[in-house]
C-alpha positions, 0 to 999 in steps of 0.5 A, a space after each residue: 739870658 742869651 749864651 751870648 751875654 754869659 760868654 761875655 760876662 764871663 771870667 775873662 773877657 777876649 777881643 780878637 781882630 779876626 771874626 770869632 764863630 760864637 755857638 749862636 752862628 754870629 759874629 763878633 769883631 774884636 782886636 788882639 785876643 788880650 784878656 781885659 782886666 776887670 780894673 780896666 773895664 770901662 775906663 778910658 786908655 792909660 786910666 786904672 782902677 785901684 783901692 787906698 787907704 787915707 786919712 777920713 779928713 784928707 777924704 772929707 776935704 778932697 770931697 768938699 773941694 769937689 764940690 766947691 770947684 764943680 768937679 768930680 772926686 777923680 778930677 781932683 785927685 788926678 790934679 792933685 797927683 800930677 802936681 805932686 809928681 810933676 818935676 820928680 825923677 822917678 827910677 821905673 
């Protein structure tokens, strides 16, 4: 494994805008220096990832609606959600 690959595999994970001098001589753009939360590595902006808890027969219906409408499990709930929370005053 490349000292490069261990220092982005680290624990936490920066990006900078300015060109950061690794102990290998290259180089590596980035943007900020925000450390990236592992809930949020791989995910489009404005997504995260979280764990519930639900009951199993919500699980196996969300699953077989899934698959019926040729969806994905995230695509159903994400549906499900908005129409549950579209049109409610929420205090922030």
């Amino acid at each position: 494994m490349h000292k490069f690959q261990m220092v982005y595999t680290a624990y936490k994970v920066y990006e900078t805008k300015r060109f950061i001098k690794f102990d290998l001589g290259r180089t590596k753009e980035a943007s900020n220096m925000v450390p990236i939360k592992t809930s949020q590595r791989g995910l489009q902006n404005g997504w995260t990832r979280n764990t519930f808890i639900l009951r199993k027969e919500y699980l196996e219906k969300v699953k077989a609606l899934a698959y019926w409408e040729r969806k994905t499990i995230k695509e159903v709930m994400d549906e499900a959600l908005g129409s549950y929370l579209k049109g409610r005053k929420i205090k922030s």
